[in-house]
BAKERO-587012 format. One record per residue (C-alpha): residue in one letter; y, z, x. Coordinates in steps of 0.1 Angstrom, whole numbers, padded with zeros to 4 digits. Layout:
BAKERO-587012
<'A',<Y,Z,X>>
...
This chain:
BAKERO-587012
<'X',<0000,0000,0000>>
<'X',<0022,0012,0027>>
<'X',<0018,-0027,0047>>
<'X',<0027,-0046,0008>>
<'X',<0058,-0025,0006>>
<'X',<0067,-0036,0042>>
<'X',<0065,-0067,0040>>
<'X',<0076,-0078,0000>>
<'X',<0106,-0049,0011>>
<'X',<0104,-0037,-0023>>
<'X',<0118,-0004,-0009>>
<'X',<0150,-0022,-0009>>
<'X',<0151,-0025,-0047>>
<'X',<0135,0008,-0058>>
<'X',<0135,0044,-0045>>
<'X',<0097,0050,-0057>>
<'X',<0064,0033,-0067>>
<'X',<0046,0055,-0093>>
<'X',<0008,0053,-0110>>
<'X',<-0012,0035,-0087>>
<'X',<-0047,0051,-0075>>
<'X',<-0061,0052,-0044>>
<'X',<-0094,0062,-0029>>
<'X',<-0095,0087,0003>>
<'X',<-0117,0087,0030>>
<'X',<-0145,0105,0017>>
<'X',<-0144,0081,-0020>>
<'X',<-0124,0106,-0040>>
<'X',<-0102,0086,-0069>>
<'X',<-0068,0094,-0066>>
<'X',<-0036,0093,-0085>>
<'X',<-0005,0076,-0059>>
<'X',<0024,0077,-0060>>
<'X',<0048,0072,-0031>>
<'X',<0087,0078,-0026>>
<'X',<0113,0059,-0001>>
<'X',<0128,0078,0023>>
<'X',<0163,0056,0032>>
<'X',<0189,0061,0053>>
<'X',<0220,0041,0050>>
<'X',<0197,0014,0028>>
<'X',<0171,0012,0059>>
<'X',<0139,0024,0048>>
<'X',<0129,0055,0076>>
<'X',<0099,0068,0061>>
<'X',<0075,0075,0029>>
<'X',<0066,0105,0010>>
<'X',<0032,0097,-0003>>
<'X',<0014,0119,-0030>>
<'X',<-0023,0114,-0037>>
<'X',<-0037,0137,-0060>>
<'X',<-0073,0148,-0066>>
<'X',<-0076,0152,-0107>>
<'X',<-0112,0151,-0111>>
<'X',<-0114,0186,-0115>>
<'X',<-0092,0184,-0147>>
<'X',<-0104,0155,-0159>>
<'X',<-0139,0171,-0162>>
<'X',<-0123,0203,-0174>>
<'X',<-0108,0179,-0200>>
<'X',<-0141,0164,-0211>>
<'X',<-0157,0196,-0216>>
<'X',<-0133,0211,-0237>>
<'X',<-0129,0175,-0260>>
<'X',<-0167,0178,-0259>>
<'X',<-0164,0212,-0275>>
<'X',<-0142,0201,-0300>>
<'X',<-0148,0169,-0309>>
<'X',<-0183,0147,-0320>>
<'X',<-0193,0128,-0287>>
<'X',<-0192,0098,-0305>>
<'X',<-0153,0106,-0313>>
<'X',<-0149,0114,-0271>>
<'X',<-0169,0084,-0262>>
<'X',<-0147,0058,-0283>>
<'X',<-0113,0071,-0283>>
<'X',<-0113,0088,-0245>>
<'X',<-0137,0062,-0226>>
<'X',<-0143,0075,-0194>>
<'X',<-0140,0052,-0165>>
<'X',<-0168,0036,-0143>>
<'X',<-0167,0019,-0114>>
<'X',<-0176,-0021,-0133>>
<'X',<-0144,-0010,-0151>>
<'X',<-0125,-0004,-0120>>
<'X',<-0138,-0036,-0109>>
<'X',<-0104,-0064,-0097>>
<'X',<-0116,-0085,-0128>>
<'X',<-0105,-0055,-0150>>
<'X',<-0070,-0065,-0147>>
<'X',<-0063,-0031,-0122>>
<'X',<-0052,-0037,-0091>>
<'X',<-0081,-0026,-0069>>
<'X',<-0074,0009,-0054>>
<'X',<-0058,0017,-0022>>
<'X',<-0078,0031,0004>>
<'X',<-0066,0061,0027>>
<'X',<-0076,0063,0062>>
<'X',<-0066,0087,0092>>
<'X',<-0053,0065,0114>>
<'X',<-0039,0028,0118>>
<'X',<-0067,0019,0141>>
<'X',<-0092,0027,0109>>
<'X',<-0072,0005,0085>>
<'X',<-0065,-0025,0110>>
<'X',<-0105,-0025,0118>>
<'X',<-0112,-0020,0078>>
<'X',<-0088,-0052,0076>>
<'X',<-0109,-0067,0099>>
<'X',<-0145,-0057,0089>>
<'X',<-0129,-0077,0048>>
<'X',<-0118,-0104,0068>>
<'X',<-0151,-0110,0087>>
<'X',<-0173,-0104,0056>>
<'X',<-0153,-0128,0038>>
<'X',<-0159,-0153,0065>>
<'X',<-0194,-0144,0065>>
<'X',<-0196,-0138,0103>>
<'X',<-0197,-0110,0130>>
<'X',<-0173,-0104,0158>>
<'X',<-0193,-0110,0182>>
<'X',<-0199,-0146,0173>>
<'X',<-0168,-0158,0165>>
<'X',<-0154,-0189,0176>>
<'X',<-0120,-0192,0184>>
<'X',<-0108,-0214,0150>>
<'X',<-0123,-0180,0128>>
<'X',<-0104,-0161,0153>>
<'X',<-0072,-0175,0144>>
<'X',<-0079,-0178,0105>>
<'X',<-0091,-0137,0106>>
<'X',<-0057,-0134,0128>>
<'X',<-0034,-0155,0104>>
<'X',<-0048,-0134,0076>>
<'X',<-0045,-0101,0090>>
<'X',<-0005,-0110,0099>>
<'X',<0003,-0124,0064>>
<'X',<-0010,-0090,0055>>
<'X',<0010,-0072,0076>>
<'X',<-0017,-0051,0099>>
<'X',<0008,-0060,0130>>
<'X',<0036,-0039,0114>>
<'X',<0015,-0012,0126>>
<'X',<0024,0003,0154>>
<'X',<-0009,-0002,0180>>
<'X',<-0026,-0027,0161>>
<'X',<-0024,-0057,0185>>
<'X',<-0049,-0033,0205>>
<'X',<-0073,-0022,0179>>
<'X',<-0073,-0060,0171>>
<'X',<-0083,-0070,0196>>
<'X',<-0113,-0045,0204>>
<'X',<-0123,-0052,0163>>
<'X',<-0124,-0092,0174>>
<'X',<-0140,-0085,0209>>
<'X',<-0109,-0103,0225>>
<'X',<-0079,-0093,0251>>
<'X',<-0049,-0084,0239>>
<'X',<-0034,-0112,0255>>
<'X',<-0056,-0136,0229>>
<'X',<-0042,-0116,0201>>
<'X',<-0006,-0128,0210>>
<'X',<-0018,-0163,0219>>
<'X',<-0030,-0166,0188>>
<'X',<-0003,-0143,0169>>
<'X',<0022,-0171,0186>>
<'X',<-0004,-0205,0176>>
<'X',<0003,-0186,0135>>
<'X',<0039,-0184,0138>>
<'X',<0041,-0222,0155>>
<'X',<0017,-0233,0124>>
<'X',<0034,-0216,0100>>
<'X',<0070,-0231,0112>>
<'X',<0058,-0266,0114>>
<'X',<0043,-0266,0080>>
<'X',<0079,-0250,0068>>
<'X',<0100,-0278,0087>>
């Protein structure tokens, strides 16, 4: 979440973005919802709140269990499950909390190599570039370390990674021009 709002700078247009959920490391849902921190209209940080409610939400089913017929809980309060959560359900698929930048640049990866359908350690250079293109139009190299944890993820030097960070911007200009 924290990579879309850096680079569609929606920051710039809103203090907030409420009611998204999340997942955390260990595959808790959560509830999102994180707050700009700007300074003279430059965005200098993010106060993120992810909050566990499955404690009330059960609390909550028991009790509506108590008092209501389960058919009357079952058709008016549906409970969620995960085909429903599915990206075909019209939610946006949850964002997923890591510990560190290194863990979400190599989980950017790991989608980008599964969607190619091939393993880092036989990738030719053209997959290279397509898994690098994709991970800068989604912003991983905003993160501060990444060109590094890119390049051990893609079993390159860090030198590739800019070679190929530059061959994407020169692509990307000529098909603008």
């Amino acid at each position: 979440m924290a990579l879309s709002i850096l680079r569609d700078k929606s920051y710039e247009t809103s203090d907030y973005r409420l009611h998204y959920y999340g997942v955390s490391a260990n595959g808790k849902e959560l509830r999102s919802n994180t707050m700009f921190i700007k300074q003279n209209g430059r965005l200098i940080g993010m106060l993120c709140i992810n909050f566990d409610d499955t404690r009330y939400r059960t609390i909550s089913s028991e009790v509506l269990g108590l008092c209501h017929p389960d058919l009357f809980v079952n058709e008016v309060l549906p409970v969620r499950t995960a085909d429903q959560d599915a990206p075909s359900s019209g939610r946006p698929a949850p964002e997923t909390f890591r510990n560190s930048t290194e863990a979400v640049t190599l989980d950017a990866i790991q989608q980008e190599l599964a969607r190619l359908g091939v393993t880092a350690d036989r990738l030719t250079s053209e997959e290279r570039l397509q898994i690098i293109s994709a991970l800068a139009a989604g912003g991983i190299f905003l993160l501060k370390g990444s060109v590094r944890d890119v390049a051990a993820g893609l079993h390159c030097s860090q030198a590739s990674v800019y070679r190929y960070l530059a061959q994407v911007k020169n692509d990307s200009a000529d098909t603008q021009a």
